[in-house]
N, C-alpha and C positions, 0 to 999 in steps of 0.2 A: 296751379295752386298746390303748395304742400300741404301733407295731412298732418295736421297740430292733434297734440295732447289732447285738448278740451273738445277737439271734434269726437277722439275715438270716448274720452269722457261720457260724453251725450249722446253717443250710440249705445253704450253699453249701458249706459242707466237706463233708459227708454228700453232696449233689450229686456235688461230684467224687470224693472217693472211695469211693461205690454201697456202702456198709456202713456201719452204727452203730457199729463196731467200732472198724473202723478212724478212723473220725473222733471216735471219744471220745479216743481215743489224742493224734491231730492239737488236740482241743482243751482235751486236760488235763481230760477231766469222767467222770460214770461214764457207762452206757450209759444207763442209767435217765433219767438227768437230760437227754442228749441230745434220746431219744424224747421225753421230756415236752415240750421245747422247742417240737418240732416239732408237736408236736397242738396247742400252743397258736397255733403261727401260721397252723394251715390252720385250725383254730377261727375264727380272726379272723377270713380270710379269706372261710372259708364256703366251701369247695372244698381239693380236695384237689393236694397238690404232688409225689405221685408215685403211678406206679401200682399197683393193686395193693399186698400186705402189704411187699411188699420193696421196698430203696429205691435199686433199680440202673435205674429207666427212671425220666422225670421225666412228669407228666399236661404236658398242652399248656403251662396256667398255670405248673406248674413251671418249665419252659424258661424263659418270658418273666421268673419273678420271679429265677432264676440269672441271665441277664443284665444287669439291672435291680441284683439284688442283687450281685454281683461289685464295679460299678463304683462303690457307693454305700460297700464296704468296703474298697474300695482307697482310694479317696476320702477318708474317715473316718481310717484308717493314715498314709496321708501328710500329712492335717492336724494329726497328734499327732506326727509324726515332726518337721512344721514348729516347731509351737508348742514342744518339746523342745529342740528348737536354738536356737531365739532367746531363751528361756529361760538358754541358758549361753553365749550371746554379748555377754559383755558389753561386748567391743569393737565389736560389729555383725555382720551378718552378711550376703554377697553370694550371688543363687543365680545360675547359669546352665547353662544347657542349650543345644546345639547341635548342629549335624547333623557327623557325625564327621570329613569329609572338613575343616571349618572350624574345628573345637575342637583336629585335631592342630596347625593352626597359630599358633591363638592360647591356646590355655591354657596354656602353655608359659612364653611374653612374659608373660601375664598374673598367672598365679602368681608370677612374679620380681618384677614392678611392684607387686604389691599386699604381696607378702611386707617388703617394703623401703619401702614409704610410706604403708602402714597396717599395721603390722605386732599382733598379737593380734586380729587380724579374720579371722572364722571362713569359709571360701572351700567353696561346693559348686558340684562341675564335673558335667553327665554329656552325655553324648553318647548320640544318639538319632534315626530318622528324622524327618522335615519334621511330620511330621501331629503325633507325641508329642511335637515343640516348642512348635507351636501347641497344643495340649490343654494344657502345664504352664503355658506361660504366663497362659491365659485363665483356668484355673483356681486363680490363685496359688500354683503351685507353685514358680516360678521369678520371678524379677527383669528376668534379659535371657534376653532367647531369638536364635537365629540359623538362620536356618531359607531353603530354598531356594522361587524366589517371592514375590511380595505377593499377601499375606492381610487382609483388614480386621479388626479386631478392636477390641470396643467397650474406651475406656479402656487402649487400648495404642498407642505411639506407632511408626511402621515407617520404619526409616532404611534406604535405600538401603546398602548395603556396599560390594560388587561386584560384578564379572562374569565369566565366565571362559567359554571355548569348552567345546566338546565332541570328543572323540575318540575313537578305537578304542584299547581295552587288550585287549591277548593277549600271549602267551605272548610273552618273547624271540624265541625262535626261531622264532615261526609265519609262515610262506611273506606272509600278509600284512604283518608287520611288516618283516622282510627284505628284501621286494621294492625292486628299484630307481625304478619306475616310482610317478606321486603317485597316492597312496588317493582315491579317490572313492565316493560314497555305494553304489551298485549294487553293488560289490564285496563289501560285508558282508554280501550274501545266499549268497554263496558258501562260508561256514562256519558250521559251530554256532551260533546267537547265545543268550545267553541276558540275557532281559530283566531290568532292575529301574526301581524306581520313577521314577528320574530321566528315562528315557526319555523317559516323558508329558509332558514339561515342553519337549520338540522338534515344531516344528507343522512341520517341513517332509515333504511329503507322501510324498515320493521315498521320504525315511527308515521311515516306517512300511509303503510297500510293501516294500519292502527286509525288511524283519524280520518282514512279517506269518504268515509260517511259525513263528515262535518259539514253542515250547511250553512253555521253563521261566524260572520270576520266580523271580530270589532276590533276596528284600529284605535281607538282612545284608552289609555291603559288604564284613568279614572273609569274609565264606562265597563271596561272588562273585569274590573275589578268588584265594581257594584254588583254584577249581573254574575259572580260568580258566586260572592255570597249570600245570596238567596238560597243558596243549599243544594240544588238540582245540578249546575252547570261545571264543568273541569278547562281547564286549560293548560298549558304549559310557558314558564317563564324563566328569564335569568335568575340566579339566584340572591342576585343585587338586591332585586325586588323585594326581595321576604321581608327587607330592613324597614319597609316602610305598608307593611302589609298590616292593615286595623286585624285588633282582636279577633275576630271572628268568621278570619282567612289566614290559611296556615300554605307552609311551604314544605311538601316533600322531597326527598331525592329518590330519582327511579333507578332502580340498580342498572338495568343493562342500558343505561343512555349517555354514552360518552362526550356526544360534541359540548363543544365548550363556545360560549356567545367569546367572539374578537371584539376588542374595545378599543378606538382606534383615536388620537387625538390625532386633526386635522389642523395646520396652522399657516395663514399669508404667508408668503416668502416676504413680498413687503406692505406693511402697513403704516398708516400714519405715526402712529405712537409706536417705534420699533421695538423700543424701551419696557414699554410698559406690555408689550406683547410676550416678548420674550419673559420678563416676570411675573405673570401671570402663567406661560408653559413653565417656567420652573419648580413653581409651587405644586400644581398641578401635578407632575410628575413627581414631586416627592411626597406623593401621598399613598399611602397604604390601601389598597384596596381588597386584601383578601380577608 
């Protein structure tokens, strides 16, 4: 017997929510048919995927096929989600995904351009960190991706975008931003820092001594950005960022911090709408970003 979609489905609901119950509920089934499900996949398997009669701890295997199985059902979802759309596209259809610091600036311009010189053509925007741009792309979930860095990728083509510095955001009014005297790298050990992923993308060594006390990452740029305007906390960002930074968070330049964030537009070699792919990198590209 082959392992079907709706098996690894009903293992991984019953997974996260540790009851039959509750996950017959989650999949629309009785409780009966659920359990059944599930003997038949550890039947296949020949081992067992939780422990003990109750289904609130996973056996070892468990874990591994939860993981395994999670991404194989997302996977599976967003390929019916694609094939659904293009299905009712019948003027074409564009995907793109980018990293959010990038998409506030150009999905804006670009929904105007597309709206007005392709107009019945079906547009999906979403915004996302670097790593979930590269996974859509290579996975055909997307058309054009934009993502911070060069990444290689087989059958994707990597255009150069842009560049942009790095600096300290905090609070308006934090003593650092205030000061009259120029920000320099060493100074940022002097307050709260808290890390996110762009960081890693700075080889200057100063800077990672500077921050090596950091104990908290947030990866949500909405959430770094909350948690920095309460007044206490620093971080450091592209300068992109400032453009859409509320009143009451400011963006400085640190004098001695050279690297520069790489802005990399990623695009299918082939995709459905070749046409509309490639118009949508042209515009893209002919937009100003410094």
């Amino acid at each position: 017997m082959a392992i079907k979609i709706e098996m690894l489905r009903c293992f991984c609901t019953v997974a996260q929510t540790g009851n039959l119950s509750e996950a017959a509920d989650r999949l629309g089934r009785t409780q009966s048919a659920v359990s059944m499900t599930l003997k038949q996949l550890e039947d296949h398997l020949g081992k067992k995927l939780f422990e003990g009669e109750r289904k609130n701890q996973l056996s070892p295997l468990g874990e591994q096929v939860l993981d395994l199985g999670l991404r194989q059902v997302r996977q599976f979802d967003q390929t019916v989600q694609n094939i659904e759309a293009a299905a009712l596209a019948e003027q074409g259809l564009i995907r793109i995904v980018s990293v959010p610091s990038v998409g506030a600036l150009i999905f804006p311009p670009l929904l105007h351009h597309m709206s007005s010189e392709s107009p019945g053509v079906k547009i999906e925007l979403r915004d996302t960190d670097t790593q979930q741009v590269l996974d859509a792309i290579a996975q055909d979930q997307a058309d054009i991706g934009i993502a911070s860095g060069y990444h290689a990728l087989n059958g994707i083509q990597t255009i150069p975008l842009f560049q942009d510095s790095f600096g300290l955001v905090a609070a308006s009014d934090h003593p650092l931003i205030t000061r009259a005297e120029p920000l320099n790298i060493p100074d940022i050990a002097s307050a709260p820092f808290v890390r996110n992923t762009l960081c890693d993308l700075i080889q200057t060594p100063a800077f990672h001594t500077a921050i090596k006390n950091a104990e908290i990452t947030i990866h949500n740029t909405h959430s770094l950005i909350t948690l920095v305007r309460s007044g206490e906390w620093i971080t450091v960002l592209p300068q992109t960022v400032a453009e859409f930074l509320p009143e009451a968070v400011s963006y400085r330049p640190i004098t001695d911090l050279h690297d520069k964030r790489q802005v990399y537009l990623y695009v299918r070699e082939r995709s459905r709408f070749q046409d509309l792919t490639e118009q949508c990198c042209a515009f893209i590209l002919s937009r100003d970003f410094a």
